[in-house]
N, C-alpha and C positions, 0 to 999 in steps of 0.2 A: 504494500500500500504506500502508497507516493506521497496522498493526503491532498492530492489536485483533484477540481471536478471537471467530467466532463460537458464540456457543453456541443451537444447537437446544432451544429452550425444550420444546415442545413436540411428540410423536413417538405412533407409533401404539400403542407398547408405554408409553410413560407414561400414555398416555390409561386405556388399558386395565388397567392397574396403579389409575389411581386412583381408576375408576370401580369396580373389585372392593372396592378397600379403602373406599369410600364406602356400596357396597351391603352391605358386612359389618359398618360400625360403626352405617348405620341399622337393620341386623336384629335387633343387640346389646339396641341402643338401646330396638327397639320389644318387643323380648323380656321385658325388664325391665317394659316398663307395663304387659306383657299377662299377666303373669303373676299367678295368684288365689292372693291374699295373706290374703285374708277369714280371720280368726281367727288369726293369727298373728300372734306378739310377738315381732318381731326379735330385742329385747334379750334375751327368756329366751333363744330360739331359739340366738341366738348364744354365751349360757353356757353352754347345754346342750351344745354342738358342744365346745366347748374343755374342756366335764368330761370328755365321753365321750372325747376326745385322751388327756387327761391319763390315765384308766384304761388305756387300751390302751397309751399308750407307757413310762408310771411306773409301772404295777401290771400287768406279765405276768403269765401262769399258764395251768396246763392243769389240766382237768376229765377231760374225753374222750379224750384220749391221751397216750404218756408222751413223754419229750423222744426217747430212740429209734428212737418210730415217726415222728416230723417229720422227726428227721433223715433215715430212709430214706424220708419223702415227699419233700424235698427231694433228694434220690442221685435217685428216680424223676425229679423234672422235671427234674432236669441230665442225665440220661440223653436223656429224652427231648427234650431240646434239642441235643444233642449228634449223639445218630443222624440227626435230618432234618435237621445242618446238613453232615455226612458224606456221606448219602446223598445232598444235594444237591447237594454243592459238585464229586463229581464229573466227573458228567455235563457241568458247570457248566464244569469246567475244558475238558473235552474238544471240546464246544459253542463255548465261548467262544472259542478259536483260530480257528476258523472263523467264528465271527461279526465276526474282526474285520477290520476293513476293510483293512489291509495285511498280511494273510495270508489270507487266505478269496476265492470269489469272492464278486464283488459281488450276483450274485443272490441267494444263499445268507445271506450275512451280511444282506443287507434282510426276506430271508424270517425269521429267527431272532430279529432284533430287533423285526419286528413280531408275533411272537409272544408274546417276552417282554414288550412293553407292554402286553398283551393280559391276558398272569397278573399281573404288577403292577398293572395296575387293579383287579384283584379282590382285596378283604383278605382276608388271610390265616384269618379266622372263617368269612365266607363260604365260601373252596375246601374247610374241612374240612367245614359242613352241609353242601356240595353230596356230598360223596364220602359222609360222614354217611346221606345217602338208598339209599347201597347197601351200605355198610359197619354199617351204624348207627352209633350215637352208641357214643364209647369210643376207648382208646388209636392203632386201627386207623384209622380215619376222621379222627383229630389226625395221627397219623403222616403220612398219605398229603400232608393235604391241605396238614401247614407243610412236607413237603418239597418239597412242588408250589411253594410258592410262593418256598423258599428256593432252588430250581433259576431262576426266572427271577432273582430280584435278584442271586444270585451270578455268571451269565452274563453282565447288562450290568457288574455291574462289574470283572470280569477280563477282559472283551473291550474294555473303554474303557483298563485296566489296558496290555493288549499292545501297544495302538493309539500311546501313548503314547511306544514307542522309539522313539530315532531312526531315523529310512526310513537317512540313510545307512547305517548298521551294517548293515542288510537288504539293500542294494544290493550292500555291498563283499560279503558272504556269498555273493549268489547269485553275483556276479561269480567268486569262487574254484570255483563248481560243485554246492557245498553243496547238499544235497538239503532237501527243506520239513522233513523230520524231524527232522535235521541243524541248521537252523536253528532249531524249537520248545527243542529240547531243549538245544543248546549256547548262544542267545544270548536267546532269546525267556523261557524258563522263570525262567532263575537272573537274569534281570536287573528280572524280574518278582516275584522270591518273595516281599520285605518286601510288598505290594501285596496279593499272594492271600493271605499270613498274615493280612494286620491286616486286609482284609474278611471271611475266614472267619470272623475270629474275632470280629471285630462281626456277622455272620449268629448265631454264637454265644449273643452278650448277648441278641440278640434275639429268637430262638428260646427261651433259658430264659422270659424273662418269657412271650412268648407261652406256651409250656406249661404255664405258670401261673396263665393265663386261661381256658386249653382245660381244665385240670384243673375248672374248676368248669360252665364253657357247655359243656364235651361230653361230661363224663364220662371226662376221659381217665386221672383219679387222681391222685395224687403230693400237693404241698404246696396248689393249687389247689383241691382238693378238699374238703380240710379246711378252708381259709380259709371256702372255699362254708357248709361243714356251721359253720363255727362263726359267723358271721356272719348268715347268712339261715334256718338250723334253729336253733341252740340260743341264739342272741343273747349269745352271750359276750364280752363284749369283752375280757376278761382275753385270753383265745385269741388271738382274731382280733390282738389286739398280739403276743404270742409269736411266731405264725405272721407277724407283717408285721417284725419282727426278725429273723427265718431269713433270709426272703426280701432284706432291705436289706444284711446280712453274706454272703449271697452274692455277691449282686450286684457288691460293693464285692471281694472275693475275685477275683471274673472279671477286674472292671475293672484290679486289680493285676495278676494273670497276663497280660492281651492288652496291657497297655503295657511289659511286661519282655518277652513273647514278639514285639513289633515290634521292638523297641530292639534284640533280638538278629539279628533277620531281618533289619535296617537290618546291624548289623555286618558280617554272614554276605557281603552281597550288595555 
């Protein structure tokens, strides 16, 4: 014994790691040459970007609608970020017990997880075009399809959430006689709450932005929409700053509530 360690320089997952990060800094790379620049003057290019900043974020204003109809665009997309993350979370919950590997059978939990990589692979614009094609484009076809998708991401991660307790506590439980329900509900649930709050409610954050986006690619309405209308119809950029001020004092709004609603569900548990 020498008393040196060895270190594995090299592994099938570094390989692989730094042939993606290679093939992605040559695509950057070649991206940049290949792009047709003809007649363009960076320099203006570039003062023009940071005038048109400077109007949108130093000189708001509204043309097109009053400050109380933003705000109930904005109530619209927090709504509708809210109900697909509701409707989703809780099938998600229900699901989730069962998919996880020390409460579920094994068939079933393998079945459910590979469903859910299945709706995770698909983004979340795409599941609502695809429902879009029977629903049409509109709040119905955004509804269905961020719920769709807020059902699979809330499943993996409250079933990776439950997976998480210790087996012994589950052991001594069933030892006493305790029934599976008995166990969800008196050690599994409350030992899991901080866990499901603080993903719900990152499903949350995430869902309002996305409604936000759906408000303008599908028609769904709310704050999105009018971003749409005032940016690519009426070229306002006064607007389009007012509206991306709603939208970042929201957001920062959420971001306060889900760190004071963990901190408590951290307490709670």
């Amino acid at each position: 014994m020498t008393g040196r360690i060895r270190v594995r320089r090299f592994g099938a997952d570094s390989i692989a790691l730094a042939a993606t990060l290679t093939v992605l800094v040559g695509v950057t790379i070649g991206g940049f040459f290949l792009l047709d620049l003809k007649g363009l003057n960076l320099g203006q290019a570039t003062a023009k970007m940071f005038h048109d900043l400077g109007i949108m974020f130093f000189s708001p204003g509204a043309d097109h609608f009053t400050l109380p109809e933003m705000g109930w665009g904005l109530l619209f997309t927090l709504a509708l970020g809210l109900l697909t993350t509701v409707i989703g979370a809780i099938p998600a919950l229900v699901l989730g017990l069962l998919a996880a590997r020390n409460l579920g059978p094994a068939w079933l939990s393998w079945l459910l997880r590979g469903f859910v990589a299945f709706v995770r692979a698909v983004p979340t614009v795409l599941w609502v075009l695809i429902f879009a094609v029977g629903a049409g484009l509109g709040s119905v076809a955004a509804v269905v399809g961020m719920t769709f998708h807020s059902f699979g991401y809330l499943l993996k991660a409250f079933s990776e959430s439950f997976e998480e307790l210790d087996e012994g506590t589950l052991e001594a439980l069933k030892a006493t006689g305790a029934s599976w329900l008995s166990i969800v509900t008196q050690a599994v649930i409350p030992s899991s709450l901080a866990a499901i709050t603080s993903w719900t409610f990152l499903r949350f954050e995430i869902n309002f932005t996305t409604a936000v986006a759906m408000g303008a690619a599908a028609g769904a309405g709310g704050v999105g929409f009018d971003l749409f209308m005032a940016s690519g119809f009426y070229f306002n950029l006064h607007e389009v700053g007012l509206l991306t001020w709603g939208i970042l004092a929201t957001a920062v709004m959420l971001e306060w509530g889900a760190t004071r609603l963990r901190d408590t569900a951290r307490v709670r548990s």
